[in-house]
Each structure stands twice: as C-alpha cells, then as structure tokens.
C-alpha positions, 0 to 999 in steps of 0.5 A: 140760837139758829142762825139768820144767814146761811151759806148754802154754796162756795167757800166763804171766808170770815172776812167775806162773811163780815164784809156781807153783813157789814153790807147787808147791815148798813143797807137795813139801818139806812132811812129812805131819803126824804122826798123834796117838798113840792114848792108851790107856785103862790109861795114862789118869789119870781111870781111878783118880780114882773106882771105878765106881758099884754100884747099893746100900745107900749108891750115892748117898753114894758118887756125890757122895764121890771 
C-alpha cells in the first residue's frame, strides 16, 4: 500500500500528522454551500402593498394612504 501523504521536509510529530489529516479530511468531506435562490420580483409580497405614485391632482394624498 503507498501512502497518500508524505512529508517531505521538517519534524512532523503523529499528533501534527493527525491534526492535518483531520483537516484536510474535514475540508474534502464539506458539500459546497447552496446558493441562495434568486427571488423573484413577481413573487415578492411588498409588490402589491401600494401602486405606484403618479405625479397629480391628489399624489400627496395617496403618498401617505396605502
């Protein structure tokens, strides 16, 4: 059986060897992050709360009302 890690330079001790392959290990094992799904503007609630402001007779009036 070859070995999958070598050390080529320094004084590793068995509890440095372990502590990198932990590591290296955990780091492998981890599944990348999910990207947040993109929301969608038609799907989002705050469109409907108010329609939009035309400038008017009464578009002060209907900037405070909902």
């Amino acid at each position: 059986m070859t070995p999958h890690l070598r050390i080529i330079r320094g004084n590793a001790t068995a509890e440095e060897i372990a502590a990198l392959v932990t590591v290296l290990a955990a780091r492998h094992a981890e599944p990348d992050p999910p990207a947040a799904p993109q929301r969608q503007s038609w799907r989002n609630p705050a469109r409907v709360m108010r329609k939009p402001l035309v400038p008017g007779k009464s578009a002060w009036r209907n900037s405070v009302l909902p």
